[in-house]
N, CA, C and O of each residue as an XYZ file, in Angstrom:
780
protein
N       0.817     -1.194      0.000
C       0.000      0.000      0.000
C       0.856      1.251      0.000
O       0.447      2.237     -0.612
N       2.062      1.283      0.669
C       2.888      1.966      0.005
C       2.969      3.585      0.962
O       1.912      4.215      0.968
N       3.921      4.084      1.568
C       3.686      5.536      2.547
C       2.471      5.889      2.029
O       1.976      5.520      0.964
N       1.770      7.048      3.322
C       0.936      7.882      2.831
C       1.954      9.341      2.841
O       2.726      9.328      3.800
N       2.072     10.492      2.008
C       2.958     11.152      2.091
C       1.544     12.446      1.492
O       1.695     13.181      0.516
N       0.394     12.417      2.294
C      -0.628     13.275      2.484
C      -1.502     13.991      3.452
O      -2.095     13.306      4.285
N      -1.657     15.282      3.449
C      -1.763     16.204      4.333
C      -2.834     16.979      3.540
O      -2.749     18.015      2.881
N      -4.309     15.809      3.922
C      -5.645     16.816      3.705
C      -6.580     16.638      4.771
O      -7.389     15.713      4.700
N      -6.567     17.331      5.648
C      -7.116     17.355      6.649
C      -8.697     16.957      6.444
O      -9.210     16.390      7.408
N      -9.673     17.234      5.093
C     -10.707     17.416      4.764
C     -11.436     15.963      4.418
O     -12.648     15.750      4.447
N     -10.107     14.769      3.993
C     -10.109     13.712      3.859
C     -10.473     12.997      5.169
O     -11.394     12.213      5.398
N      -9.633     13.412      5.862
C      -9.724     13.000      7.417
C     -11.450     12.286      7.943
O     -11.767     11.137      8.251
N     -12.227     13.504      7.861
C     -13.273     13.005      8.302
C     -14.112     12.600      7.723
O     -15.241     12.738      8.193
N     -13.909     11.819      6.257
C     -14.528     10.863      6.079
C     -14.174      9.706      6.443
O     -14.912      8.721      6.396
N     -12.584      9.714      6.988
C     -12.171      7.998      6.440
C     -12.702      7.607      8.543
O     -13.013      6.557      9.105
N     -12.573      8.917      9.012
C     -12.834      8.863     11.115
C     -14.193      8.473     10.820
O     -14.687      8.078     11.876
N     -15.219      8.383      9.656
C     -16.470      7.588      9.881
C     -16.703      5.957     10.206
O     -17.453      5.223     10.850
N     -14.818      5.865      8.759
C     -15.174      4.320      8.998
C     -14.527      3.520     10.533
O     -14.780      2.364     10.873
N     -13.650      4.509     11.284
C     -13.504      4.196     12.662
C     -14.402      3.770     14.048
O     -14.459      2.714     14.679
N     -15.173      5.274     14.250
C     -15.866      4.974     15.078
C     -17.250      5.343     14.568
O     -18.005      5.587     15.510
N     -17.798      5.455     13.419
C     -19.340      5.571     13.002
C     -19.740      4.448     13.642
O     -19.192      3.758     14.502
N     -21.134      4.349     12.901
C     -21.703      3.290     13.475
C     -21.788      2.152     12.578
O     -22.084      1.053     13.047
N     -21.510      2.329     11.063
C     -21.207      1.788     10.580
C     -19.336      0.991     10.531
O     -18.948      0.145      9.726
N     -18.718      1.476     11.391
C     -17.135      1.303     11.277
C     -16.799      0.663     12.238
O     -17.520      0.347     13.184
N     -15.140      0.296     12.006
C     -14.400     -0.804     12.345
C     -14.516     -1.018     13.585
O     -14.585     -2.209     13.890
N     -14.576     -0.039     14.676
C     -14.421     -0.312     16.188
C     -15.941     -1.090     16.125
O     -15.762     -2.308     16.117
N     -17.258     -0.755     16.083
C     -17.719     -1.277     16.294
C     -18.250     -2.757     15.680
O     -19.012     -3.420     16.384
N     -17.910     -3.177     14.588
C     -17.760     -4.439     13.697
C     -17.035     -4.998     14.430
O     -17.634     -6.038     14.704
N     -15.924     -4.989     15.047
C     -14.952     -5.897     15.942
C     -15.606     -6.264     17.151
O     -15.817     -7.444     17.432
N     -15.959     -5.244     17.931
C     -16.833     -5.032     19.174
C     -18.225     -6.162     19.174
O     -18.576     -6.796     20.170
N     -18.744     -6.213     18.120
C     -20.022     -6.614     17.868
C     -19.327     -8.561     17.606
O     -19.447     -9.541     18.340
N     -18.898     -8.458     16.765
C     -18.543     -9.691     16.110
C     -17.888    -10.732     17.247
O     -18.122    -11.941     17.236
N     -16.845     -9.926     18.442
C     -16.501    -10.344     19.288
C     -16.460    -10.687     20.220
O     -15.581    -11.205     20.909
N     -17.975    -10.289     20.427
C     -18.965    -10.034     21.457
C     -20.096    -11.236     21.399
O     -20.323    -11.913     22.401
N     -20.855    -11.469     20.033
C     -21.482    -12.322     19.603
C     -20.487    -13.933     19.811
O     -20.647    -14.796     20.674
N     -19.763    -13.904     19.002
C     -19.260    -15.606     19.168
C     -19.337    -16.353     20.709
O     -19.355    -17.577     20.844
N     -19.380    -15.379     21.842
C     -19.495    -16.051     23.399
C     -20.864    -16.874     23.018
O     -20.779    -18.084     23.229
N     -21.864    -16.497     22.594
C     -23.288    -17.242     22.541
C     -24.117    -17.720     21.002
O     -25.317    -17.675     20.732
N     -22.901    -18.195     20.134
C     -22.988    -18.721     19.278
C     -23.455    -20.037     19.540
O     -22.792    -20.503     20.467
N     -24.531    -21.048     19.016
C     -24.442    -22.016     19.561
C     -23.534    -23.091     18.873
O     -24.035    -24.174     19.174
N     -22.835    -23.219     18.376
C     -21.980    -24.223     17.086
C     -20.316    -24.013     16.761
O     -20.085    -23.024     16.065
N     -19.372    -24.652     17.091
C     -18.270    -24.188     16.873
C     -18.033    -23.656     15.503
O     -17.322    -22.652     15.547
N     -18.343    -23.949     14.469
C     -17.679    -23.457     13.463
C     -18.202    -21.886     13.305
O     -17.478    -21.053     12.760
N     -19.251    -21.617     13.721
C     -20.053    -20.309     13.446
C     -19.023    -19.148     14.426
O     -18.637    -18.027     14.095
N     -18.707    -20.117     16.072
C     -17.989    -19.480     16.589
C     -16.528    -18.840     16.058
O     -16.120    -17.714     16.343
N     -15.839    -19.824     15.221
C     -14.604    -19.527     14.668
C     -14.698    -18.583     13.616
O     -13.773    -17.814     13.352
N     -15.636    -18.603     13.082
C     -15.972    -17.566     12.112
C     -16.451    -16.136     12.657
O     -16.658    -15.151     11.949
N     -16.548    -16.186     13.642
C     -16.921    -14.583     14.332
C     -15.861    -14.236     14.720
O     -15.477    -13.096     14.462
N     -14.874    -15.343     15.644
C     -13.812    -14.970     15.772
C     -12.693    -13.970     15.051
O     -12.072    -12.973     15.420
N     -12.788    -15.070     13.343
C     -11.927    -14.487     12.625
C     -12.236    -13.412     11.860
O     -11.326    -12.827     11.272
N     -13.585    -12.976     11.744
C     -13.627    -12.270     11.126
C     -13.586    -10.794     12.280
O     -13.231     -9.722     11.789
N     -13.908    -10.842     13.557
C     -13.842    -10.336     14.339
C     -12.355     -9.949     15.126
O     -12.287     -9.295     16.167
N     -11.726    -10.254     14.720
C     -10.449    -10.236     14.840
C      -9.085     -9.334     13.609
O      -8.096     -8.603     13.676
N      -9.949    -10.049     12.599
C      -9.959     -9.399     11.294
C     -10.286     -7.836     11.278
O      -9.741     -6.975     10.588
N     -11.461     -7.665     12.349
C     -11.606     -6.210     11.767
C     -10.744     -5.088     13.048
O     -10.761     -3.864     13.185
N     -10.153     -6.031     13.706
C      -9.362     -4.938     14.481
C      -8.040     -4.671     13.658
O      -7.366     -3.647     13.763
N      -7.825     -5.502     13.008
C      -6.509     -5.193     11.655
C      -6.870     -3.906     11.029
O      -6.135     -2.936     10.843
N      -8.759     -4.124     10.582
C      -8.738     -2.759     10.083
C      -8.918     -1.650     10.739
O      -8.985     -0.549     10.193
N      -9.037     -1.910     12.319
C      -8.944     -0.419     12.924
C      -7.652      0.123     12.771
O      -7.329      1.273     12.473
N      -6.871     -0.988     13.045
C      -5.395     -0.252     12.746
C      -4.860      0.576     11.421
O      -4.132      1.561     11.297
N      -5.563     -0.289     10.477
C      -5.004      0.430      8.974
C      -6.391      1.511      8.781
O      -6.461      1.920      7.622
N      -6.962      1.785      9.256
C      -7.844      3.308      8.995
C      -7.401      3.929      9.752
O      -7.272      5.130      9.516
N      -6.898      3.282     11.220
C      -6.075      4.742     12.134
C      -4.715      4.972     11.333
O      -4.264      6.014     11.808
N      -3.958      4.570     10.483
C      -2.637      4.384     10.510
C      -3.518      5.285      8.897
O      -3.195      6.470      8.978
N      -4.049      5.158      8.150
C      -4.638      6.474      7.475
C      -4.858      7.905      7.958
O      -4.341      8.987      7.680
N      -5.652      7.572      8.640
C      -6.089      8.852      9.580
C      -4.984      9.818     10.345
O      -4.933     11.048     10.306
N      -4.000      8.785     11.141
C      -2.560      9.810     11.313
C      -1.654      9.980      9.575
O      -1.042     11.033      9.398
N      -1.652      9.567      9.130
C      -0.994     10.083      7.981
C      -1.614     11.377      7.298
O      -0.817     12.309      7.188
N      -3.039     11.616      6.770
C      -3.877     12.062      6.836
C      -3.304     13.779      7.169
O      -3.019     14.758      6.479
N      -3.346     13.443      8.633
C      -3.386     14.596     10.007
C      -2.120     15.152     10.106
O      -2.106     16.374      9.962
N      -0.511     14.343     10.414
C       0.261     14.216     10.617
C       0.966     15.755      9.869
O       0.985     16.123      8.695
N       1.301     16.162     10.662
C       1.884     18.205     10.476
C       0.745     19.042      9.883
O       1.085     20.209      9.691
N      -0.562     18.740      9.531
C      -1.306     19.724      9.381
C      -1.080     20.992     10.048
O      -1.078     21.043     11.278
N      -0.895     21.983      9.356
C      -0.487     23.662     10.129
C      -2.016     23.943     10.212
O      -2.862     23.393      9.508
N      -2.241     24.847     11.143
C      -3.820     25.118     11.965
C      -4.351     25.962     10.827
O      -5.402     26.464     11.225
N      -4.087     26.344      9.573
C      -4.879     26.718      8.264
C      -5.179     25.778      7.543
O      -6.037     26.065      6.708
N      -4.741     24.547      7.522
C      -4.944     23.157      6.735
C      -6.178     22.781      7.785
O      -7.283     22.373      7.427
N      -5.838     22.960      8.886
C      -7.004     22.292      9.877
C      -8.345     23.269      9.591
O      -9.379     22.756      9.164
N      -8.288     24.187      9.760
C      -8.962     25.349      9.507
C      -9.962     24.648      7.828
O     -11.114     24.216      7.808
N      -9.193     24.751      6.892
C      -9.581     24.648      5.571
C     -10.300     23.404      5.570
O     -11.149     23.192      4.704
N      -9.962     22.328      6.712
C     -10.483     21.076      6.712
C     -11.945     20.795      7.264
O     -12.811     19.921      7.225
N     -11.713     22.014      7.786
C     -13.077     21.811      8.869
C     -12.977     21.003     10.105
O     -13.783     20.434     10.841
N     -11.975     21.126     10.075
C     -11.364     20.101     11.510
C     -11.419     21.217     12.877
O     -10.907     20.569     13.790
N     -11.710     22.245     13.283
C     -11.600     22.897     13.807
C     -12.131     22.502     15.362
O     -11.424     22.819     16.319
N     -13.097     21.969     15.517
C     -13.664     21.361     16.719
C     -13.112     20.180     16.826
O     -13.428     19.842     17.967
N     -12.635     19.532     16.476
C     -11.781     17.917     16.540
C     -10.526     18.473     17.205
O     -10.149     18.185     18.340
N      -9.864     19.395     16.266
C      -8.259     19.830     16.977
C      -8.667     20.563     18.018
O      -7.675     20.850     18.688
N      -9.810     21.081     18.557
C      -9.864     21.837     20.082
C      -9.754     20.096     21.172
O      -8.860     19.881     21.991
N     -10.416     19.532     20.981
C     -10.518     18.242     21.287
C      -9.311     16.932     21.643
O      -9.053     16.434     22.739
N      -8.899     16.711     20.698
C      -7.863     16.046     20.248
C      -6.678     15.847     19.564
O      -6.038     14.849     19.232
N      -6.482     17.567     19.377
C      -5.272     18.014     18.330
C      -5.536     17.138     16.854
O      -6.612     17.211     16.260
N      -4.494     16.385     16.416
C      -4.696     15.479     15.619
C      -4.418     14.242     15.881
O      -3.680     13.654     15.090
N      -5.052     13.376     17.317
C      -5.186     12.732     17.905
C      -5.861     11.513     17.540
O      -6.877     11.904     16.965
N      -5.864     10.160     17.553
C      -7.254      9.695     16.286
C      -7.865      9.359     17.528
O      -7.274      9.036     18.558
N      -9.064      9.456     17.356
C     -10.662      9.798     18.296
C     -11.253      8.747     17.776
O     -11.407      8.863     16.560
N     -11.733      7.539     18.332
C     -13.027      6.554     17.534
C     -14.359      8.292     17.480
O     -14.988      8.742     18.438
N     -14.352      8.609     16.613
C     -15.604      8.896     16.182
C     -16.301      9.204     15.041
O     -15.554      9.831     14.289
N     -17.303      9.061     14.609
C     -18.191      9.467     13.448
C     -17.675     10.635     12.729
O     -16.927     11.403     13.333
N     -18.080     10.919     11.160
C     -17.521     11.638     10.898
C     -18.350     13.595     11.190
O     -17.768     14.647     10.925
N     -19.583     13.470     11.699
C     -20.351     13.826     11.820
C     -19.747     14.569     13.486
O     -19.937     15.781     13.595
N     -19.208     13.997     14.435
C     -18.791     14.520     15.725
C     -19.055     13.664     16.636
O     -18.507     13.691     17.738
N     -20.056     12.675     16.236
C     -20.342     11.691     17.585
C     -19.546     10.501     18.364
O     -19.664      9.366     17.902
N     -18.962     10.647     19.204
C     -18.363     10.134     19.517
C     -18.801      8.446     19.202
O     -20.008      8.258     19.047
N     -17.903      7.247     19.103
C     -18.216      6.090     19.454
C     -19.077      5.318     20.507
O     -18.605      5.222     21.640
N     -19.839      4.967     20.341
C     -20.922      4.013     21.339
C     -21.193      2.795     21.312
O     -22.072      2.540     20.490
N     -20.735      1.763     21.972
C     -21.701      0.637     21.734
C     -22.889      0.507     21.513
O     -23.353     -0.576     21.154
N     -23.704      1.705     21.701
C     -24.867      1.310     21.862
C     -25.431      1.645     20.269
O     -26.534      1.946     19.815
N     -24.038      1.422     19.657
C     -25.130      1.470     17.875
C     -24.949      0.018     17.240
O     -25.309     -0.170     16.078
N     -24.394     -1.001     17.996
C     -24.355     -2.269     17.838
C     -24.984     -3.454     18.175
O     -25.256     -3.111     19.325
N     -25.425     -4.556     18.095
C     -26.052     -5.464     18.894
C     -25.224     -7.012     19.146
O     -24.493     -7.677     18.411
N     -25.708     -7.205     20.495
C     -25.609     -8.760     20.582
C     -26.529     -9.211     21.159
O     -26.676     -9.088     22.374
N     -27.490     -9.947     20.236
C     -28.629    -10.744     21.293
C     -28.607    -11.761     21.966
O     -29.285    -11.939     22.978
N     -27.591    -12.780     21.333
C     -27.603    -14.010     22.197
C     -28.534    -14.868     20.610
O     -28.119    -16.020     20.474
N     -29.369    -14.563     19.778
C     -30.434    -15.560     19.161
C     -29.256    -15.554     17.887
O     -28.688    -14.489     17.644
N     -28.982    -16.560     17.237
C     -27.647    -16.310     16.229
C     -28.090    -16.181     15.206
O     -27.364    -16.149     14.212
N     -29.677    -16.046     15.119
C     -30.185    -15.871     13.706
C     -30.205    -14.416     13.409
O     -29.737    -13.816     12.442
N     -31.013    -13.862     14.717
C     -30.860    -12.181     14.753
C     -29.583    -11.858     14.689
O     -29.199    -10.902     14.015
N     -28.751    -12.649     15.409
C     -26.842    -11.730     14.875
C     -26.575    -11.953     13.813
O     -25.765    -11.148     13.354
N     -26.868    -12.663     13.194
C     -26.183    -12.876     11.576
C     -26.756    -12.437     10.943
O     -26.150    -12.031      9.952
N     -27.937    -12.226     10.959
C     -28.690    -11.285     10.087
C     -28.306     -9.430      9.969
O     -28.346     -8.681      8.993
N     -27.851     -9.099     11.794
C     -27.422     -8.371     12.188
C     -25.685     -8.066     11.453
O     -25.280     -6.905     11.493
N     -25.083     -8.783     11.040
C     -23.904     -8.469     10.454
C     -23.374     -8.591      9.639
O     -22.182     -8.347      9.454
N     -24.618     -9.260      8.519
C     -24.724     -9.311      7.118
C     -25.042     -7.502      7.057
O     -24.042     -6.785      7.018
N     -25.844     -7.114      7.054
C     -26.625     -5.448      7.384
C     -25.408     -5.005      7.506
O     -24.855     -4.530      6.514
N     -24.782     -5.066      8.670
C     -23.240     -4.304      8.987
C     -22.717     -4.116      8.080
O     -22.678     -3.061      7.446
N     -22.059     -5.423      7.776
C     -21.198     -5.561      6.649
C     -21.473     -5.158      5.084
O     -20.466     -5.210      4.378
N     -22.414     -4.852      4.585
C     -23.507     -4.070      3.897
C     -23.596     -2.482      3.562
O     -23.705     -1.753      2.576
N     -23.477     -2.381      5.056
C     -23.499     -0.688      5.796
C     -22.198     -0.266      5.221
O     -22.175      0.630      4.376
N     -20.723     -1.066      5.768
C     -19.602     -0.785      6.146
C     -19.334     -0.793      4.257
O     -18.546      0.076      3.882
N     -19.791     -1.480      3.408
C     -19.253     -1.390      1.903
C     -19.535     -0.157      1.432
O     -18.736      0.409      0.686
N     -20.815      0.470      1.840
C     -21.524      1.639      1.360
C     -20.480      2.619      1.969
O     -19.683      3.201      1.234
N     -20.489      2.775      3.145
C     -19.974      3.918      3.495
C     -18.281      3.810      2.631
O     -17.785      4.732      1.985
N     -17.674      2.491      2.848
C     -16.503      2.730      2.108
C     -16.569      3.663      0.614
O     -16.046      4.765      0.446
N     -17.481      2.762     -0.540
C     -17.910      2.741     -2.086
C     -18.638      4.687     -1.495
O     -18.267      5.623     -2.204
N     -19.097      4.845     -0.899
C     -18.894      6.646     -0.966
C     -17.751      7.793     -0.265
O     -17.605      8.959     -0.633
N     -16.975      7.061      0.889
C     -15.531      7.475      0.858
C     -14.705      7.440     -0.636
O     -14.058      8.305     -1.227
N     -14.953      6.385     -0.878
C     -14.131      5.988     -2.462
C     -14.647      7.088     -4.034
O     -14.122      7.099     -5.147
N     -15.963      7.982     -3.456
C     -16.751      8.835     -4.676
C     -16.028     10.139     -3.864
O     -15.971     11.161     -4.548
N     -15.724     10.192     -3.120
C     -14.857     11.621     -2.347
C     -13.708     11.848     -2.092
O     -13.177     12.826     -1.567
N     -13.264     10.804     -2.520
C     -11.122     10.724     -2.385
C     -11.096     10.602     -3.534
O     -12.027      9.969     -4.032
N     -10.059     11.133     -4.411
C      -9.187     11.125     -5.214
C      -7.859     10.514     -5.218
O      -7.678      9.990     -6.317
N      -6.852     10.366     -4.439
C      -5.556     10.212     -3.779
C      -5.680      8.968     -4.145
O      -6.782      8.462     -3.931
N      -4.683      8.168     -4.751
C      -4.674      6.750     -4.524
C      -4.005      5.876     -3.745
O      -3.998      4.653     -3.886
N      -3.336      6.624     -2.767
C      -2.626      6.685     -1.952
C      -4.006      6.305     -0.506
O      -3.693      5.667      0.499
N      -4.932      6.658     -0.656
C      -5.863      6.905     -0.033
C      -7.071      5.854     -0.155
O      -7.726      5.177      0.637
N      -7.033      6.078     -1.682
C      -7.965      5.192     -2.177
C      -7.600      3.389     -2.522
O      -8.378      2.494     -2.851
N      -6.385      3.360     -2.329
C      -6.031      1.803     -2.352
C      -6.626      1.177     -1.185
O      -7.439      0.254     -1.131
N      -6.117      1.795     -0.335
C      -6.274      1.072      1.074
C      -7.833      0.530      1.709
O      -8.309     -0.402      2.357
N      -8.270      1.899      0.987
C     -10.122      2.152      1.169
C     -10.629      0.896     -0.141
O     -11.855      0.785     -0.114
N     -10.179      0.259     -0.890
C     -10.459     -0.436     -1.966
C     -10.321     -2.017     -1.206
O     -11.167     -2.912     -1.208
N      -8.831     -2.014     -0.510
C      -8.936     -3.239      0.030
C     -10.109     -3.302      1.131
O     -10.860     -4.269      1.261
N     -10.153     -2.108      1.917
C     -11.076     -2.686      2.830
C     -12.413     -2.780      2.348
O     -13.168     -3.750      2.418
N     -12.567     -1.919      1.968
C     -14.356     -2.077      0.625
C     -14.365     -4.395      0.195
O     -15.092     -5.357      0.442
N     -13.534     -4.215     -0.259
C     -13.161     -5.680     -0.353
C     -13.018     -6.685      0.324
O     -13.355     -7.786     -0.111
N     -12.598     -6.551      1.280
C     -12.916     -7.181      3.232
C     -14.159     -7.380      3.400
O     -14.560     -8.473      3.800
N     -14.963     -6.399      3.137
C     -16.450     -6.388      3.497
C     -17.167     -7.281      2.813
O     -17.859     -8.148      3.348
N     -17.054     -7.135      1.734
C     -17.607     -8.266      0.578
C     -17.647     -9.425      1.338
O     -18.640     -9.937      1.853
N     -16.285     -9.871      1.377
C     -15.708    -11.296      1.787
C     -16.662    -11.898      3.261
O     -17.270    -12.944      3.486
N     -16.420    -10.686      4.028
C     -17.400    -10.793      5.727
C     -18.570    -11.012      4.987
O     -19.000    -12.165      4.969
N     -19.217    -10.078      4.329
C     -20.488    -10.666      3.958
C     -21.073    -11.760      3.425
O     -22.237    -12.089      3.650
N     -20.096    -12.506      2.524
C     -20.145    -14.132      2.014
C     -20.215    -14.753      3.111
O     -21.187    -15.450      3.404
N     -19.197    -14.584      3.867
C     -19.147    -15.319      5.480
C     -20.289    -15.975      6.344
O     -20.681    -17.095      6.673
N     -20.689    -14.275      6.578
C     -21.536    -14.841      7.435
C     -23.546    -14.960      6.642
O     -24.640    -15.054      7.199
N     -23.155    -14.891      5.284
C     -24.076    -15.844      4.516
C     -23.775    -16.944      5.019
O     -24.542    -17.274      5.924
N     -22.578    -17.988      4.697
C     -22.342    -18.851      5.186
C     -22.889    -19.383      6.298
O     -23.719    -20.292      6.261
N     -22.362    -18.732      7.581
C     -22.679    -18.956      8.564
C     -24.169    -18.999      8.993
O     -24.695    -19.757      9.808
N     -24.739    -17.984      8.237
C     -26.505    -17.994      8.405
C     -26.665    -19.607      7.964
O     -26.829    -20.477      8.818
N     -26.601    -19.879      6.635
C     -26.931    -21.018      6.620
C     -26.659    -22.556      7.131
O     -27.177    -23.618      6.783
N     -25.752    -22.284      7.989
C     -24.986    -23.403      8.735
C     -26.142    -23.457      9.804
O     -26.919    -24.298     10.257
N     -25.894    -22.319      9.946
C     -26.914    -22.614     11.608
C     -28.712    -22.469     11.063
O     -29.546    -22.238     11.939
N     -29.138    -22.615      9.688
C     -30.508    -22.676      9.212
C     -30.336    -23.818      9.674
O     -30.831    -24.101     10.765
N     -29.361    -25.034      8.727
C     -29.252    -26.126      8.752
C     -29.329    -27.171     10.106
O     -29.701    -28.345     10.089
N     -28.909    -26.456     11.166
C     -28.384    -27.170     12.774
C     -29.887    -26.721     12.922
O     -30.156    -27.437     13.887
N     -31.407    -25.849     12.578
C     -32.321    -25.925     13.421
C     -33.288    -26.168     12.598
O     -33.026    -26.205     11.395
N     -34.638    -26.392     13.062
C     -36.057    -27.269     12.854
C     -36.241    -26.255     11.395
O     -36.543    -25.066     11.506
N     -36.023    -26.882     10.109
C     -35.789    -25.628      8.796
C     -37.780    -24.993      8.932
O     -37.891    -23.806      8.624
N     -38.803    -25.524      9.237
C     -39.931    -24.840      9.573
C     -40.110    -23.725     10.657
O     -41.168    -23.098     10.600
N     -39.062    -23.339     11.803
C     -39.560    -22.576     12.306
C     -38.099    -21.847     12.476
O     -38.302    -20.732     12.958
N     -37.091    -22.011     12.317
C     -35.968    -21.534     12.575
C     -36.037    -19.891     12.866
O     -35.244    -19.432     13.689
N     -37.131    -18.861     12.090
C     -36.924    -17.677     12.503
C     -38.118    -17.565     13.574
O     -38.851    -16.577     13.526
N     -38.312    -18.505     14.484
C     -39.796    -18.463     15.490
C     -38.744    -18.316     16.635
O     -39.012    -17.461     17.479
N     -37.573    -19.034     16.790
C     -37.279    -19.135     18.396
C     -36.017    -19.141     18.574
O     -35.492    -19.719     17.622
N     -35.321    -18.811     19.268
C     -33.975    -18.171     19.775
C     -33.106    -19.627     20.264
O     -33.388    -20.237     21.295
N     -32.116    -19.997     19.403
C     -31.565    -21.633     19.279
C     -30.816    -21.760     20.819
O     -30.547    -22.805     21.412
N     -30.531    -20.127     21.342
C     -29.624    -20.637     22.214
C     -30.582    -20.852     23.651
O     -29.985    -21.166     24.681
N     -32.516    -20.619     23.685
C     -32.409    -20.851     24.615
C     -34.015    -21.786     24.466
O     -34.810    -21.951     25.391
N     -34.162    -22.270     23.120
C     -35.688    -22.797     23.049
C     -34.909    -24.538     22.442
O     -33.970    -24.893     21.730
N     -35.508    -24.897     22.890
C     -35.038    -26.545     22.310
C     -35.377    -27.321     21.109
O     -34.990    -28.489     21.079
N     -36.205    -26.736     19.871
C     -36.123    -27.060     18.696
C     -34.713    -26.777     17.655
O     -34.554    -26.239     16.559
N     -33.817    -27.456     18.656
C     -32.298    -27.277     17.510
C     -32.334    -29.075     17.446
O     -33.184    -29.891     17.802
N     -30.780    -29.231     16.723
C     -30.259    -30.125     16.700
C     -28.835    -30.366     16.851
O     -28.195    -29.325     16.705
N     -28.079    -31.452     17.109
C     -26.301    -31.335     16.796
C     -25.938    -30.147     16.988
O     -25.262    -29.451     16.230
N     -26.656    -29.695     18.669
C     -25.696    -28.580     19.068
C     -24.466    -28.830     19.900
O     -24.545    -29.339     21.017
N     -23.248    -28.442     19.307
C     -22.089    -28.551     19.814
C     -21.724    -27.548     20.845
O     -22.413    -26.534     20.958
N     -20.786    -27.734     21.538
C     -20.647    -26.538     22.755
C     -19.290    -26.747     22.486
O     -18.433    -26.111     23.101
């Protein structure tokens, strides 16, 4: 991917959406990593794992954007960026937050415990997280910028095959007539549940 050797402050807060929005990486990791404790099936579990694990790689490579990004902005670049309330805040600090000002929350994520509602839940995510990339990618120019945002746009895809996958693994482990009626991890119409 190659140095970033760019200083647009204006860039900045689109790519701090895919950090701590609600669509972005902190919380995709958070969520994903959170869910596999009450997965009922090992393989579904390993797959939250990795992909959940996976996306703290990409917190690192959107923060490791984001300081490149920032990195010697003079307070007229910040100024021109609209960064002006962020650098009262955090200088050029990377902040999990939205690109909008809101700070990061768990509470824009879910874990229910029912693995039909989570996977359904992070197919959507993962969905969310392509969009917001594929319109970062209609507002950068830089390819310096835009590579990196291409691989991860591409990550997402892949999560989303996944946990297709995984939806249908665990259709398969329950009663295929009622599977969206009752919550596998705590109603007893499953089958070949592994722990």
């Amino acid at each position: 991917m190659g140095a970033f050797l760019i200083k647009k402050g204006a860039h900045s807060f689109h790519i701090l959406l895919q950090l701590g929005g609600p669509d972005g990486e902190l919380g995709a990791a958070t969520r994903y990593l959170s869910q596999r404790y009450t997965a009922p099936w090992g393989q579904i579990k390993a797959g939250l794992t990795d992909i959940g694990t996976e996306e703290l790689a990409h917190i690192e490579l959107v923060s490791a954007i984001l300081y490149q990004l920032t990195k010697g902005l003079s307070v007229e670049e910040i100024k021109e960026g609209g960064m002006e309330a962020y650098f009262v805040d955090h200088t050029t600090g990377i902040y999990p937050q939205a690109a909008s000002g809101v700070p990061f929350s768990a509470s824009t994520l879910q874990s229910t415990g029912d693995i039909i509602c989570d996977l359904v839940e992070d197919l959507a995510a993962e969905q969310k997280a392509r969009v917001t990339y594929d319109n970062i990618l209609r507002l950068v120019d830089d390819p310096d910028v835009r590579e990196p945002i291409k691989f991860l746009r591409a990550r997402e895809i892949v999560h989303f095959q996944r946990f297709g996958e995984m939806l249908r693994i665990a259709q398969e482990q329950l009663d295929s007539k009622n599977f969206y009626a009752f919550n596998p991890e705590f109603d007893v119409n499953r089958k070949n549940r592994q722990k």
